[in-house]
MARMAR-48308 format. One record per residue (C-alpha): residue in three letters; x, z negated, y. Coordinates in steps of 0.02 Angstrom, whole numbers, padded with zeros to 5 digits, always signed. Example, Ala and Ser with C-alpha at 12.3 -4.5 7.8 and 13.67 -1.06 7.14 Angstrom:
2
ALA+00615-00390-00225/SER+00684-00357-00053/
This chain:
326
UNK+01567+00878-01905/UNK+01542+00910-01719/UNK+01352+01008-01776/UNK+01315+00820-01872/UNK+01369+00731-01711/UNK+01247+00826-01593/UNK+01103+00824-01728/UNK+01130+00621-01726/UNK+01143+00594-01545/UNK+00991+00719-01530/UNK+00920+00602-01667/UNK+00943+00459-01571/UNK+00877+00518-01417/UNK+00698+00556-01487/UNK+00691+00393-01561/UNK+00744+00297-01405/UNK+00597+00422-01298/UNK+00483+00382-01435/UNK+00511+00202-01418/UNK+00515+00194-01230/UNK+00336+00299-01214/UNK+00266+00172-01377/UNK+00328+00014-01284/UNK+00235+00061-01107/UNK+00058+00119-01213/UNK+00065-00030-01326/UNK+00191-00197-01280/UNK+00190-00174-01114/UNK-00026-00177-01100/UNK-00036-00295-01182/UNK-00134-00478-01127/UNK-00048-00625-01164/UNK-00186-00791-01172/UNK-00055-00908-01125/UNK+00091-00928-01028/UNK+00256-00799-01076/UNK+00389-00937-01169/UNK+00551-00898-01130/UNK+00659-00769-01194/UNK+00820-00825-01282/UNK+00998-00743-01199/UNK+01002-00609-01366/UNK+00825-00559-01316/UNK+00836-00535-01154/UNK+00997-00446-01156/UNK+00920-00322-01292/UNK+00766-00301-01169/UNK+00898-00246-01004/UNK+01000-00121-01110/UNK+00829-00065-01175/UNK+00777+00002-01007/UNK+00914+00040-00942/UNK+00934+00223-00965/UNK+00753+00264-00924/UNK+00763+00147-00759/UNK+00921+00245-00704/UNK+00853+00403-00715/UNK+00703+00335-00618/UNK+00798+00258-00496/UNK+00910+00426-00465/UNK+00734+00524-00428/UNK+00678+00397-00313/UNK+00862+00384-00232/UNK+00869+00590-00220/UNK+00700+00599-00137/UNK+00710+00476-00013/UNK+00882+00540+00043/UNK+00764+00712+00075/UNK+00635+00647+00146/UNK+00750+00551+00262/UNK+00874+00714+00300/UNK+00679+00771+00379/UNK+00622+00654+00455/UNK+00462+00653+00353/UNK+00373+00490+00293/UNK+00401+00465+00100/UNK+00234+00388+00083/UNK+00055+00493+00098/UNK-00092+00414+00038/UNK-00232+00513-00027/UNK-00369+00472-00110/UNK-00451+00388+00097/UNK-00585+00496+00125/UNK-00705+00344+00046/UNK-00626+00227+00184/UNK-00603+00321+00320/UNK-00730+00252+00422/UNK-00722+00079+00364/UNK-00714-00036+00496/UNK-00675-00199+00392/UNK-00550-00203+00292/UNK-00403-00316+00239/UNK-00234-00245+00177/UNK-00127-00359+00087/UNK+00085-00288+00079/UNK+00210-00342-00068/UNK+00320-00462-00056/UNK+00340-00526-00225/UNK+00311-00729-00249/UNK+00280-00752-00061/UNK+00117-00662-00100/UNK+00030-00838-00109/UNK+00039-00819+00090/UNK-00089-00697+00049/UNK-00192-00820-00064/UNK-00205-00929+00078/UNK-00254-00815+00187/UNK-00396-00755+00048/UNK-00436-00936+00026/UNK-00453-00944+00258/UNK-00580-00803+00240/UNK-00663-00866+00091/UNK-00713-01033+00192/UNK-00743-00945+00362/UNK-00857-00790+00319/UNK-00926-00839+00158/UNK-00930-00751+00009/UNK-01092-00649+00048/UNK-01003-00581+00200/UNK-00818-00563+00101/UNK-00901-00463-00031/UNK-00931-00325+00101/UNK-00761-00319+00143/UNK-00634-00182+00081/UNK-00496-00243+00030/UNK-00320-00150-00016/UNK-00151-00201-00080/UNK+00012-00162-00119/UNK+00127-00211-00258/UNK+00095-00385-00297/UNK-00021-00402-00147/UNK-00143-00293-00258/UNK-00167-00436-00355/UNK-00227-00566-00220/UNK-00334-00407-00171/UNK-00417-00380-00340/UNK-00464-00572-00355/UNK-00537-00569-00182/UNK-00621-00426-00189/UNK-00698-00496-00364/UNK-00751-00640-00253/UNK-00652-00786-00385/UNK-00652-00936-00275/UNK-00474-00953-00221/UNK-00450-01136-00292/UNK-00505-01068-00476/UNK-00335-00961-00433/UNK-00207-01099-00379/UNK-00246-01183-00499/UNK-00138-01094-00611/UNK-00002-01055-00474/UNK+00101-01219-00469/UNK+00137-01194-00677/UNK+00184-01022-00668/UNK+00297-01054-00521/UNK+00378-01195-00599/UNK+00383-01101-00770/UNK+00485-00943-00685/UNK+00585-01069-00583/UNK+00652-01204-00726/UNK+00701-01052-00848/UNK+00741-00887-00703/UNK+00844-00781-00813/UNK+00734-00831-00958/UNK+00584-00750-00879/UNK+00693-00613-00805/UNK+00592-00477-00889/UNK+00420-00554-00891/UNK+00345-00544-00725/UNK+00224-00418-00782/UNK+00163-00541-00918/UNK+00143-00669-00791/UNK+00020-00574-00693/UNK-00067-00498-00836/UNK-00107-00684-00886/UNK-00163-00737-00723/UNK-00271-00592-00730/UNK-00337-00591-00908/UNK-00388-00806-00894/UNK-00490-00743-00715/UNK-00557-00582-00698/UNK-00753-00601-00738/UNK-00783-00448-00886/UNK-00851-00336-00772/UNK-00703-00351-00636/UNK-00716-00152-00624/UNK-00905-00132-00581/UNK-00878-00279-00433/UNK-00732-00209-00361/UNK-00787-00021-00347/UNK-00764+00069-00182/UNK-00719-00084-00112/UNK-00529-00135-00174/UNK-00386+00010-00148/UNK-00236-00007-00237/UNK-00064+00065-00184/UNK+00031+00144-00336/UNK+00174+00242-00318/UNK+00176+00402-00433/UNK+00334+00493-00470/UNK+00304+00663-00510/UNK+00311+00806-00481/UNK+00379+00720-00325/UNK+00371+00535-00281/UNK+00203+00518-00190/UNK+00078+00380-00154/UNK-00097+00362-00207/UNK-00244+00245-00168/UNK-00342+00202-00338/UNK-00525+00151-00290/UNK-00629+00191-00478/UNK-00569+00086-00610/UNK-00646+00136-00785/UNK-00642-00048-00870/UNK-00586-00204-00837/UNK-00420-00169-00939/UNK-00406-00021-00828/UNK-00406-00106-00653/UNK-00276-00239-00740/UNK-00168-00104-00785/UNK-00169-00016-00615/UNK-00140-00182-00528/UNK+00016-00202-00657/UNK+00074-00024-00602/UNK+00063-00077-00417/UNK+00199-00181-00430/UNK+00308-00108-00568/UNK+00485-00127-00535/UNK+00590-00090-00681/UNK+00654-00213-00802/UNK+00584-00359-00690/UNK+00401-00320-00716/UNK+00439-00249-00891/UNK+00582-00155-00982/UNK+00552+00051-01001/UNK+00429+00134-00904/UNK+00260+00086-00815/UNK+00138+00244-00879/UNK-00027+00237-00770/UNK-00149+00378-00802/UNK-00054+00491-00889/UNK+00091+00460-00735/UNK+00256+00374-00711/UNK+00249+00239-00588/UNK+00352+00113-00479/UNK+00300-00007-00367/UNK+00175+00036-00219/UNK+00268-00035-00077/UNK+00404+00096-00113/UNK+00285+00244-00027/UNK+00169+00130+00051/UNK+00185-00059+00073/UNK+00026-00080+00178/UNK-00101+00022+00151/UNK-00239+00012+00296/UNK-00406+00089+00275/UNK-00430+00136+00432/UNK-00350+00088+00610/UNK-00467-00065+00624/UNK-00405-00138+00473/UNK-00317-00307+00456/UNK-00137-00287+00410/UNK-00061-00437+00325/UNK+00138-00436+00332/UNK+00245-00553+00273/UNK+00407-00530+00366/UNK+00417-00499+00561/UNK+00487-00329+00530/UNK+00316-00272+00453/UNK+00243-00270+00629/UNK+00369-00117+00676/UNK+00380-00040+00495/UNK+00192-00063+00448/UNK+00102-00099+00602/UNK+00053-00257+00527/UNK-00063-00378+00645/UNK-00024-00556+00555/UNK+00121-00621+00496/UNK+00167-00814+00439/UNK+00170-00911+00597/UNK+00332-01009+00474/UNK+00433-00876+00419/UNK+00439-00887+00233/UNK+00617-00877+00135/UNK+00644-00699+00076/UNK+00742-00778-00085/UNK+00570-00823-00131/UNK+00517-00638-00135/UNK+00604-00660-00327/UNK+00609-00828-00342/UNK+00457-00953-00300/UNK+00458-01079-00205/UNK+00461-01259-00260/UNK+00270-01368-00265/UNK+00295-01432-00086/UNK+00359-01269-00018/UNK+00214-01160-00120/UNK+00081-01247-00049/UNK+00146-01241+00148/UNK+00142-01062+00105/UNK-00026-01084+00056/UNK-00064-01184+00182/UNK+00029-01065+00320/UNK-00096-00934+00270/UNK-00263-01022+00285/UNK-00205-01080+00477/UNK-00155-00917+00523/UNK-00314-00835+00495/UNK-00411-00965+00557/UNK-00297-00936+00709/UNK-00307-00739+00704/UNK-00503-00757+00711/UNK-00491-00840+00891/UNK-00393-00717+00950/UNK-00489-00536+01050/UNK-00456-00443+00889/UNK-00514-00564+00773/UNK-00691-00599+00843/UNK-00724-00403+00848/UNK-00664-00399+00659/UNK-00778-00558+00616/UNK-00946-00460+00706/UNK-00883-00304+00608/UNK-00873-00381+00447/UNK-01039-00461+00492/UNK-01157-00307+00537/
């Protein structure tokens, strides 16, 4: 009886690994080409105990590491992957911060209408988690407005039905994504946009992806930027044959170089990340998972186009704009 026990539960486990690695190849890559609906309470429940046991066993790793890393006094995150950017002297790095990234649209949208496109398309341009998105549009060079324009829905959508989109973030982006990427996203962005992904093994680590085979490809690895489990998607984020978590967790602001402009969100990003802007307004960190209502989202906006504006008046801006320029 006890033999039939341990062959079931062995049974079991295969089948629930089996389903976990066919739900991050298939489901989880998938492009919706409309808004996610919302999930019913039996669906989304089914969804949470789905990923449960792989997302505990992720989050143990991570825990165990940076308890190690910590104990030595040794940075958790290590970029690699630089030596394209290492002498870039214009770059912009966009950090996470969930749905207070459209700070970072406005500040896309500020440099859009002061440099130009021609310049902005010289630009190198990084980000982590979802600050990797506002990255990848801008370094496509999609007109920021041609963006909003689908923001105020989404945010509403997520807001009127929260813990019916609890598991759908992912989807969200890969929307916005799929409806504005031009087809060959991959060719425009290459050696010019850097995105932060965290990789787990054999130890947690951080890498900077730069070469992006297809346009399906630099989706996914903006998806795998930000994956934090269940929210993003249930199960496991699978990037390039790796297991990954959200870039901010090794590195939240990934400069290019020391002359790069580093976009916070929070005033403690100045000591954490050395970051050179923040919002002149500070912006609610309850909107890091929940976003903020239509008058709120676009004084966010809003808050980033000013700031830039202001930054380029300042020493450090002027030097960046003649950088950017030559």
């Amino acid at each position: 009886m006890t033999f039939l026990v341990t062959d079931l539960l062995r049974i079991l486990c295969l089948l629930y690994l089996a389903n976990i690695l066919l739900h991050a190849k298939a489901f989880a890559k998938r492009n919706p080409v409309r808004r996610p609906r919302r999930q019913n309470v039996v669906l989304l429940l089914f969804r949470i105990l789905f990923g449960m046991p792989v997302n505990v066993v992720v989050g143990c790793w991570l825990s165990v590491w940076i308890g190690v890393w910590e104990c030595f006094r040794q940075p958790l995150w290590k970029p690699t992957n630089l030596t394209t950017a290492d002498n870039c002297s214009a770059s912009v790095s966009l950090c996470g911060g969930g749905f207070r990234t459209w700070y970072h649209l406005g500040i896309y949208w500020g440099l859009y209408e002061y440099l130009g496109l021609d310049v902005l398309q010289r630009l190198k341009l990084s980000g982590a988690s979802i600050g990797a998105l506002v990255a990848t549009v801008a370094a496509c060079g999609i007109h920021p407005a041609d963006i909003w324009a689908h923001i105020p829905a989404i945010a509403e959508a997520y807001r009127n039905a929260f813990f019916g989109h609890a598991t759908t973030v992912g989807q969200f982006c890969r929307y916005l994504l799929h409806a504005t990427l031009p087809e060959d996203a991959h060719l425009s962005v290459r050696g010019r946009l850097y995105i932060s992904i965290s990789s787990l093994l054999p130890v947690p680590h951080n890498t900077l992806i730069s070469e992006f085979a297809s346009r399906e490809d630099l989706i996914n690895a903006v998806i795998a930027a930000q994956y934090i489990p269940t929210w993003t998607f249930p199960g496991l984020c699978i990037y390039r044959k790796q297991i990954c978590v959200d870039g901010g967790v090794t590195n939240n602001l990934p400069a290019l170089s020391k002359e790069s402009l580093r976009i916070g969100l929070d005033i403690d990003d100045i000591r954490s990340w050395k970051a050179d802007l923040v919002p002149s307004h500070p912006l609610a960190r309850i909107n890091t998972f929940l976003p903020a209502n239509g008058t709120d989202l676009k004084r966010m906006l809003d808050c980033g186009k000013m700031d830039i504006i202001a930054w380029f008046k300042t020493t450090r801006g002027r030097k960046f704009i003649e950088a950017s320029r030559a």
